[in-house]
N, C-alpha and C positions, 0 to 999 in steps of 0.2 A: 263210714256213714257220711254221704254227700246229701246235703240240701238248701235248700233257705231257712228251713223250720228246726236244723240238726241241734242237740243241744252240746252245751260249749262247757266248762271249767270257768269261773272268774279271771282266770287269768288269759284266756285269749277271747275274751269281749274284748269290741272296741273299748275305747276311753268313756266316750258318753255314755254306756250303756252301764259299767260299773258305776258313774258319780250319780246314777239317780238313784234315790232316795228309795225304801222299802214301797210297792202299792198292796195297797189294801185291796184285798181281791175280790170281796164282795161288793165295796164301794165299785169298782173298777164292774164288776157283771151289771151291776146298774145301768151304766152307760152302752152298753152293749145289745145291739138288736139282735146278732145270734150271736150264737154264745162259741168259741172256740177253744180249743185245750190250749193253756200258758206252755210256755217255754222253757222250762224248768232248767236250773243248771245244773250242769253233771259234776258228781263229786268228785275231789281235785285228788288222785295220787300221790305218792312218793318222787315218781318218776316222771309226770304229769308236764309234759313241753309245751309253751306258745310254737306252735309253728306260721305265725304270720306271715315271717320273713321267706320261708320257703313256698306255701301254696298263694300268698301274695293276697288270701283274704281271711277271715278270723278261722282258726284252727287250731286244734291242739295235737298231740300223741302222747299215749299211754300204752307202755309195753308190758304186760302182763305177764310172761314168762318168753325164753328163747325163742319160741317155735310161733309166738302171737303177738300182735301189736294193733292196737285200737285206733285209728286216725277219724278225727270228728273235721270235717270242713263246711261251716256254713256259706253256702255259694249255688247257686244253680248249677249245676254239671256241665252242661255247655264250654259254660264260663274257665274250667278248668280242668276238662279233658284232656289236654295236651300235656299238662305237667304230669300225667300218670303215665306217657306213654316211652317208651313203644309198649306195646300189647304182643304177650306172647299166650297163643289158643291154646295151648299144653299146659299153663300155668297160671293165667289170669281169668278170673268166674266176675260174672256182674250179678246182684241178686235186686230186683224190687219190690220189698211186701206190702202186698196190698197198693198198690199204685195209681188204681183208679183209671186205666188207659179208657173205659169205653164211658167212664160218669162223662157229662156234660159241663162242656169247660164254661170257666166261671169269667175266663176272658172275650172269648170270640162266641158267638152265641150261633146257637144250630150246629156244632160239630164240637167230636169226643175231646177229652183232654190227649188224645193224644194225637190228633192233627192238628193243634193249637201249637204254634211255632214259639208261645213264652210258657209252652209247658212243657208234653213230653214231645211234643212234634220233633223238637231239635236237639234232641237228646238218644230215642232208640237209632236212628241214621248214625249217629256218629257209634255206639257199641256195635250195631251189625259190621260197619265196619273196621272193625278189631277181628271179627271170624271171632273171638272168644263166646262161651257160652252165655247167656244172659236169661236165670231161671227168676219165676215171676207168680207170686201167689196170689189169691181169691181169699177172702172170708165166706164164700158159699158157693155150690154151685151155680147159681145165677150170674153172681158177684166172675168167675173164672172164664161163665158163658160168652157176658158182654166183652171182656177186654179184649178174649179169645177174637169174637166177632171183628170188635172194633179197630184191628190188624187190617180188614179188606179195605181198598181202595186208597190206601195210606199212601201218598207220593216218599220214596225212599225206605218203606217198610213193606208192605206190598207184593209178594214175589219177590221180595230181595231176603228171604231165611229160609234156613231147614230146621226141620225139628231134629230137637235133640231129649226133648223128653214129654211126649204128649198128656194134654190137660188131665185130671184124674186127682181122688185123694191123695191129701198129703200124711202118710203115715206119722207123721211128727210133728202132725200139728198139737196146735192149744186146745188143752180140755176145759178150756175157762171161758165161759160165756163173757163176752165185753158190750158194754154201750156204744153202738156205734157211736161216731163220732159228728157224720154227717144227718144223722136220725134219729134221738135220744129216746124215741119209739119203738126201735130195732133191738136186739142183742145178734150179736154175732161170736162167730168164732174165728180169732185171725188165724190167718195162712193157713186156712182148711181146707185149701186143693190148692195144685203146684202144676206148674208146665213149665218148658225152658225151648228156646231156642237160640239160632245164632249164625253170624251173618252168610248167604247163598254161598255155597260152592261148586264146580263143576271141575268135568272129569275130562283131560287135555288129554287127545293120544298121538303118538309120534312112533313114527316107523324107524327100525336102528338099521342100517347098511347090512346087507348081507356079510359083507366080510368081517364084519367084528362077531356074526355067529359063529366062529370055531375058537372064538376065547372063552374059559370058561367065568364063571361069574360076571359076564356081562345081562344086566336085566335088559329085557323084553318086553315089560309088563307095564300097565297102564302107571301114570305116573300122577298121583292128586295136585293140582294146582290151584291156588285160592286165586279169583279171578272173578271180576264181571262181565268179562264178556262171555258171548253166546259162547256156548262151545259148540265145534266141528261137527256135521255128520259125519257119520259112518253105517 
């Protein structure tokens, strides 16, 4: 779980953030012209790590059994990309729920949150290139339409992906109606349609010598290359 909003354990909050004092949360909606969900902490573990020292901003890890491990890092993704990588496509998944790509960013005015370079603008550029998959839910079909949409014209996203699993219901979604968050007018249903993709690939072909055909198990066949450039006619 990467974000700025992620929740954290007491023990890997900054320092200021643990020595303030309880707010009163009601008092606290007073002051507030819209109203946003608090940040609630997450409860601490047996095995419950600060990893500050490693992702170099507030973090924790919580290993719940051999095969699982929970890592919280509040950070923009951007911001620390690089310490997850290298990226391997056979074994590393990206997921974003609900992410909001096609709402109207709250920074730059007139284009999506996701051409918005301090939102996701500079975040799906850098997963397309990993080639790893990166699947991405709706709370409606509206909600799946727009972000769907809002992919055209994206400098860096744009014709730079293939689909790896087109838009449509999410069998496993939430039977639980929610308030939305952005509309306390709405109820939705989170991750109620799913689609994934991931970053462009093309198909390189290369001719082998005739004299290496009378070995046997020499391939002949086309050979997949992760690549941006154009590929070859033929």
């Amino acid at each position: 779980m990467i974000g700025p909003e992620a929740s954290l354990p007491e023990i890997s909050l900054p320092p200021e953030e643990q020595a303030k004092p309880p707010v009163d949360e009601e008092e606290e909606l007073k002051t507030l012209t819209m109203w946003k969900p608090k940040i609630r902490e997450t409860a601490m573990e047996t095995w419950t790590r600060n990893e500050v020292a490693l992702y170099g901003v507030p973090s924790y890890t919580t290993p719940l059994n051999h095969q699982l491990t929970i890592v919280g890092v509040r950070s923009p993704y951007a911001d620390v990309h690089e310490r997850f990588g290298p990226f391997d496509p056979y074994s590393d998944v990206f997921f974003a729920f609900n992410p909001g790509f096609g709402f109207p960013s709250s920074h730059d005015a007139g284009i999506p949150q996701i051409a918005s370079q301090v939102e996701w603008g500079s975040v799906i550029p850098l997963i397309l290139e990993t080639k790893c998959a990166l699947f991405v839910t709706g709370f409606s079909a509206e909600d799946v339409e727009r972000d769907v949409r809002s992919l055209e014209g994206v400098p860096g996203v744009s014709g730079e992906f293939d689909w790896v699993l087109t838009p449509g219901e999410n069998p496993f979604a939430s039977l639980k109606w929610e308030v939305a968050e952005f509309d306390p007018r709405l109820m939705v249903k989170t991750n109620w349609g799913i689609w994934g993709i991931r970053g462009k690939s093309f198909l390189i072909y290369f001719a082998v010598p005739s004299s290496l055909h009378r070995f046997p198990g020499k391939r002949r066949e086309v050979d997949h290359v992760y690549t941006k450039e154009t590929p070859p006619s033929v």
